[in-house]
C-alpha positions, 0 to 999 in steps of 0.5 A: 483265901491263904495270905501269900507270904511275901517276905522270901520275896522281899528277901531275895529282891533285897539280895538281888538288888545287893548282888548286883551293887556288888557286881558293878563295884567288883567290876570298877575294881577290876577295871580300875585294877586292870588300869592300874596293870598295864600303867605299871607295865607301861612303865617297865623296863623291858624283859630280859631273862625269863625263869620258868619253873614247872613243879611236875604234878603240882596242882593247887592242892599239892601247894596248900599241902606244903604251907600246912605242912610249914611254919613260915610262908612260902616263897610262892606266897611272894608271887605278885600275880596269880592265875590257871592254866588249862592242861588238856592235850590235843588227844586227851582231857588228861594230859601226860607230861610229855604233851603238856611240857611240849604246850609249855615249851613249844605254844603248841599242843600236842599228842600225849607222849610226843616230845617237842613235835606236833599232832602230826609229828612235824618238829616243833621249836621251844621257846628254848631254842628261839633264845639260843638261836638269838643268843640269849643263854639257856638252861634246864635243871631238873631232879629226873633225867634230863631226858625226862619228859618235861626237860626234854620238850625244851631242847628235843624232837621225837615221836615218843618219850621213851626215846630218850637216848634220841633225846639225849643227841639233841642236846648236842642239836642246840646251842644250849649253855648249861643242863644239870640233872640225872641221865647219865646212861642216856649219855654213856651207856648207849645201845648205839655204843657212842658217848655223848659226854665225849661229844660234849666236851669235843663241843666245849662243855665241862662235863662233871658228875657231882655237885661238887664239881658242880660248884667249882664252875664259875662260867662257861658251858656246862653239862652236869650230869648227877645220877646214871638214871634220876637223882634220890628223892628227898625222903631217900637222901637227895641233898634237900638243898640241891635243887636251890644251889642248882638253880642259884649256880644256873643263874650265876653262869646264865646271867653272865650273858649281857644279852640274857637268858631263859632257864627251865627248872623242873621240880620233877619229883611232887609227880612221884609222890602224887603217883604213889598217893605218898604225901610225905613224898609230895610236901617234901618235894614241893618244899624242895621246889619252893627253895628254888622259886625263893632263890628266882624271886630274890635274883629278880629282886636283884636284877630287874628286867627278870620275869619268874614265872611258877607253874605244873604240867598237871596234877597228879593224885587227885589230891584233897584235904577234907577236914578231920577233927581239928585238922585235915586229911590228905585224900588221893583219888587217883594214882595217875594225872587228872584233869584239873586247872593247875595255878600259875605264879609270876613274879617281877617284869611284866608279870602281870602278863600270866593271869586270868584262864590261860591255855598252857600254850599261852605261856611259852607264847607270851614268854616268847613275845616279852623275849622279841623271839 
């Protein structure tokens, strides 16, 4: 009779063995880590400004893209806890921007296209507006219209994202402090024949048109409205520090409220680059958008009680980086949103609280519960 060779068994009883060993001891880390986490945030003071950061269809391919692309390490890179979100819709396995960003403003998902209202199109309050309402300062940046579809999941209510002069009355709806971004014709050139800009100033806001007007601001409400439809991508002439100096003046005004505030910043344009599979496009905007995530983590650093929190809506492009000689290529699989896990970034007070698998409506919820809203 044939001998049986027995040293494959052998082989996998020793690896088996060993995997276990490995399995009890990771989990003791974890453990131990988890431990170490919440006697850190036992210690914290309480939340006390939230800067949200949404780079539009920047999954994490798009993110190792750019620190290819760069020398030095990224601002993200300071991120002190990772984790994924899952971008589905109540109707799709791939979302749009308009239901992704209601699931991260509001903690609801919704219908691909609504804006700030449920599956049944019942309004929906954003985390936004619950720290206006308790007096907390808010804002929105974004490099698209403000009335685009993830900005205007924060502060409007309406069936369709295509609405966007309905949009732009609801920033007259809300207590909001402070929007910079594109969208001037949402405001003033209107089918209904009304200027909102008038309205806004009626209101008190320091309606002005160019960043440098922009920068004269030192304090008070504040409606920048930079471009009559979205502002130039970075490759077509955008200031590439407008983002950064945006955020940097937003948060100067913002944090002059003792009580607080919540800033949405939208790098609204690596979505355009995924849609057109033009990755020169897509590191030049998500370099863009880590200039703005550095300038959250060194306020944080400076302000303590201040939550940064990085994440996308989706990504877009299907993006890929097989290898290619000494090098890698950059492969897009699709010209629209796909359905993969996109990463989330935290940084500062309890940012322990956004790791593991989440929901995107996680996010908006646990912002609001650190917020007491």
């Amino acid at each position: 009779m044939k001998k049986k060779n027995t040293i494959p068994l052998i082989i996998s009883s020793v690896a088996g063995a060993f995997a276990a060993v490995w399995i009890i001891f990771g989990l003791s880390n974890l453990n131990s880590a988890k431990r170490e986490n919440a006697e850190v945030i036992e210690t914290q003071a309480p939340v006390k400004n939230i800067i949200f950061l949404i780079g539009d269809g920047m999954g994490l391919v798009q993110v190792n893209a750019a620190m290819l692309s760069h020398a030095e390490p990224l601002a993200i890179e300071r991120a002190q806890f990772v984790g994924l979100q899952k971008t589905y819709s109540a109707t799709n396995k791939v979302t749009d921007s308009a239901a992704s960003g209601t699931a991260l403003a509001t903690g609801t998902k919704t219908y691909n296209g609504a804006i700030g209202v449920g599956p049944d199109t019942a309004r929906l309050t954003s985390v936004l507006e619950k720290a206006a309402a308790k007096g907390l300062s808010t804002g929105l940046v974004a490099t698209y219209r403000i009335t685009h579809a993830t900005p205007a999941a924060f502060i409007g209510h309406v069936p369709h994202r295509d609405m966007e002069e309905q949009i732009a009355t609801d920033f007259l709806k809300t207590d909001i402090t402070l929007f910079i971004g594109g969208g001037r014709n949402q405001f003033e050139q209107r089918r209904d024949g009304q200027n909102l800009s008038d309205s806004l100033k009626a209101k008190g806001y320091q309606v002005v048109y160019t960043p440098e007007a922009l920068d004269s601001i030192e304090s008070g409400k504040v409606a920048a409205l930079l471009a009559d439809s979205h502002l130039p991508d970075i490759l077509g002439g955008r200031d590439s520090l407008y983002l950064s100096t945006s955020t940097a003046k937003a948060l100067d005004i913002l944090s002059q409220n003792d009580n607080g505030f919540f800033l949405m910043i939208e790098g609204s344009m690596i979505d355009g680059g995924g849609h057109d599979n033009n990755i020169d496009k897509v590191i030049a905007e998500a370099l863009d958008f880590d200039r703005a995530v550095a300038e959250a983590f060194d306020f944080a650093d400076r302000h303590p009680g201040t939550l940064v929190v990085v994440t996308a809506d989706h990504e877009t492009g299907g993006l890929t980086l097989p290898e290619n000689g000494n090098g890698v290529e950059y492969l897009f699989s699709t010209g629209n949103h796909t359905g993969s896990m996109v990463p989330v970034y935290s940084y500062g007070a309890y940012a322990g609280c956004f790791t593991g698998i989440m929901e995107n409506t996680d996010i908006p919820t646990r912002m609001a519960e650190l917020l007491g809203l």
